[in-house]
N, C-alpha and C positions, 0 to 999 in steps of 0.2 A: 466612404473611402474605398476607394477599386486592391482588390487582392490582390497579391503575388502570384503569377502563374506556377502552375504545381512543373514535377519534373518533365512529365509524361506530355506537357502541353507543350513544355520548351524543345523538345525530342519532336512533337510532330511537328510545330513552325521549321525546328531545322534539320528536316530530313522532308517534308513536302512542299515548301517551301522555296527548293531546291529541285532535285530529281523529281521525276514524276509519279505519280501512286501506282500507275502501271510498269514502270522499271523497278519499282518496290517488289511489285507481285512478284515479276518474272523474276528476280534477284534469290525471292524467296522461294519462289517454286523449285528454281534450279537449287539451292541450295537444300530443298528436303530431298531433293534426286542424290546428290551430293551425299548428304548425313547416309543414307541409305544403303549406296555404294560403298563407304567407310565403314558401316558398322558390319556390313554385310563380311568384308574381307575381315575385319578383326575378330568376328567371332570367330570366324576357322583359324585365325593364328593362335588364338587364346585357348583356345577347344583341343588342338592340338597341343599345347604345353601342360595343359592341367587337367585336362582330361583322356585319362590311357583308352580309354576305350571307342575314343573317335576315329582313331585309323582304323576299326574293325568293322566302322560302319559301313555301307554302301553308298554307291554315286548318289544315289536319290535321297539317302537318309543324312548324309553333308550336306547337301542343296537345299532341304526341308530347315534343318539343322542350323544355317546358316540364314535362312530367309526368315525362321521364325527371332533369331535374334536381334536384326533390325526393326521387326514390330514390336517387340519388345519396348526395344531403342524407346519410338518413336510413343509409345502408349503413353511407357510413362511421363516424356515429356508433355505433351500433351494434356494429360491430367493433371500434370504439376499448373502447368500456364492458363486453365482453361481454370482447376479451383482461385489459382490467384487473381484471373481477373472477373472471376461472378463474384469472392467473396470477398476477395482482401483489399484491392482496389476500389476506389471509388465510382468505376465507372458506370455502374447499372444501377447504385444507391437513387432511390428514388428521386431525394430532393437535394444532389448533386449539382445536377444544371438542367438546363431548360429544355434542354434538346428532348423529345423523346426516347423514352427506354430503346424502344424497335431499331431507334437513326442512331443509337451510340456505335463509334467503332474511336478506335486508333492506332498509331504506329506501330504497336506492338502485338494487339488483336490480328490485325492487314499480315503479321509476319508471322505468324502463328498460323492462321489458315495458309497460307502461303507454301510454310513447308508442311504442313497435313495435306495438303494436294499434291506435292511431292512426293509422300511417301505411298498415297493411293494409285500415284501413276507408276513408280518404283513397280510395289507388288502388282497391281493388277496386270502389269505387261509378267512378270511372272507367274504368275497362275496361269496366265493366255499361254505362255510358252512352254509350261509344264503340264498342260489341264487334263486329265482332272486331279493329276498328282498334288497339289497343292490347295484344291479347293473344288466342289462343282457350282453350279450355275446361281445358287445362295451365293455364296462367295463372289461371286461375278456383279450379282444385283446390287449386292451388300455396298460394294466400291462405287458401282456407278453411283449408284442414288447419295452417297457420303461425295463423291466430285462433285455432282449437279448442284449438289443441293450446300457444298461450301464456295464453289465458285460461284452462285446467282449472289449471295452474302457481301463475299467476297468485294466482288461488281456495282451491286445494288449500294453497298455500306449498312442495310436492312436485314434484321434477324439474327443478328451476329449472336444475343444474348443466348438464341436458342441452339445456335449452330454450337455454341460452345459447351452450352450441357450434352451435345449429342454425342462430343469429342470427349467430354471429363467417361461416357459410357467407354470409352476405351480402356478404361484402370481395369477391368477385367481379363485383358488378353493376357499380361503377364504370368497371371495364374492358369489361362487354358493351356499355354506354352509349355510352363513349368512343368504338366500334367504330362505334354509328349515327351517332353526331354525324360521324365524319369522311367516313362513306360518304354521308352528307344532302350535306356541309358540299363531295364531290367530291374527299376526298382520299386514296381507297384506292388508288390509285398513292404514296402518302409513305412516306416510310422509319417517320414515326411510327406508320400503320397496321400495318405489319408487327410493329413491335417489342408493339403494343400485343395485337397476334396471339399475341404466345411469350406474354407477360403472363399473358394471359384463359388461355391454355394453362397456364401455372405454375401459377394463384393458384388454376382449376378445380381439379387437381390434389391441391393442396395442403388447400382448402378442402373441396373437396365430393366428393372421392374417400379421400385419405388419413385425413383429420378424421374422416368415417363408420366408416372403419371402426374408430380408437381410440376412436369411440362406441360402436360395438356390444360393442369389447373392454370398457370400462368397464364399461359393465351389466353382462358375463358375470360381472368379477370383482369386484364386488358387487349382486350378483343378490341376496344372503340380504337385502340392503336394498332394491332395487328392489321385490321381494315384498312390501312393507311398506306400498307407496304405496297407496291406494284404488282400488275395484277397476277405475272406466273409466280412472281414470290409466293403473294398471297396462296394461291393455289397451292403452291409445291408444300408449303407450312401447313397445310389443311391433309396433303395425302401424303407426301412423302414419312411423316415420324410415324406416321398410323402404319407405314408397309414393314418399317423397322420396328415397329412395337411387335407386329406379329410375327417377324423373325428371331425375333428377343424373347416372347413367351416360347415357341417353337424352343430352342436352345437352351432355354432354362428348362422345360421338360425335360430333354433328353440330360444336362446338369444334375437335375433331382434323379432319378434314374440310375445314372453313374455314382451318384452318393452312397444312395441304398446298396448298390451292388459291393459299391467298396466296404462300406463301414458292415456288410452282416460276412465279408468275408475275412474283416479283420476280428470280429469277433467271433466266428468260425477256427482262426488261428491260434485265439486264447484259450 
């Protein structure tokens, strides 16, 4: 006897079905431009009511200030949508459906990347316009290689599984953010900067050192389907996590670093 189709099947028949995958994307791309734009100006209304000390900041440390609130924004979305659909969803469970792991996407995956390319063309045209106030040429590669490499995804329908552990490594920006705001804000003598030090140290850790490597393990142990993908896919899968893994160790050094310097000068304090 044939199943009931789940929710998420009846949402892609009646949203592809209809419109097209590509008025999907762009719907969704222009909507992470969108999110961006909105959160961008509400952090400076909210920042101005609740926090006295932002009118005393400078043009540049508003603009920072503002920019880093919409990454923020968009992290944590992102790592919300990206754990719900490796873990909690059925969609990557192995003996789910027939399809290959590599060829899973859906209506909700497709809009998810959608506005995560939004929010990289968002900031990257602002780094360009501010540079290198906002970021150097790390920062630069950083976005390209995350656009390339969620739009080929995106496009192809291929790799999405991995595209989205790349994106859950965003739950760590929050805590880099937090780190400026308190250091703008004069509060890296607070017990919260310290704690917010182990934090950035955990979630690095956790996100963008241990995560990496049960990526690479994944591939290796279904490599005979990785091989399937198209051939710049296949390539871009092969170089591209490797250029973000050595940017991600690069970062966590300078992370370890900043730890030590914090915690022997909070204990200097005592």
């Amino acid at each position: 006897m044939l199943g009931l189709p789940s929710p998420l099947d009846l949402v892609n028949v009646a949203v592809y079905g209809g419109p097209s995958k590509e008025l999907n994307w762009l719907v969704s791309i222009f909507a992470g431009v969108l999110m961006c734009i909105t959160v961008y100006k509400l952090t400076g209304v909210v920042s101005l009511l609740f926090f006295k000390g932002y009118n005393k900041l400078n043009n540049a440390q508003k603009l920072e200030w503002k920019n880093r609130g919409f990454s923020t924004f968009h992290a944590l979305f992102v790592a919300v949508a990206s754990l719900y659909l490796l873990l909690v969803s059925d969609l990557f469970d192995e003996g789910s459906q027939d399809e290959l792991v590599i060829n899973r996407t859906s209506i909700l995956s497709d809009t998810i990347l959608g506005i995560s390319i939004g929010y990289f063309l968002s900031d990257m045209a602002m780094i360009l316009w501010q540079f290198p106030a906002l970021g150097g040429m790390e920062f630069v590669l950083h976005h390209a290689l995350s656009m390339f490499s969620i739009m080929q995804s995106l496009v192809s329908g291929q790799g999405l599984i991995y595209i989205l552990m790349v994106l859950f490594s965003e739950s760590t920006t929050p805590f880099v953010n937090l780190r400026w705001y308190l250091d703008v804000a004069g509060q890296k003598t607070s017990n919260l900067y310290v704690y917010n030090g182990v934090a950035l140290f955990l979630g690095w850790l956790v996100a963008r050192i241990l995560l990496f490597i049960f990526f690479f393990y994944h591939m290796f142990i279904h490599f005979d389907q990785v091989k399937k993908i198209y051939p710049l896919g296949f390539y871009s899968l092969l170089t591209v996590p490797v250029a973000l893994t050595v940017m991600n160790v690069f970062w966590f050094w300078k992370v370890v670093k900043g730890l030590i310097k914090t915690l022997s000068k909070a204990r200097y304090r005592e």
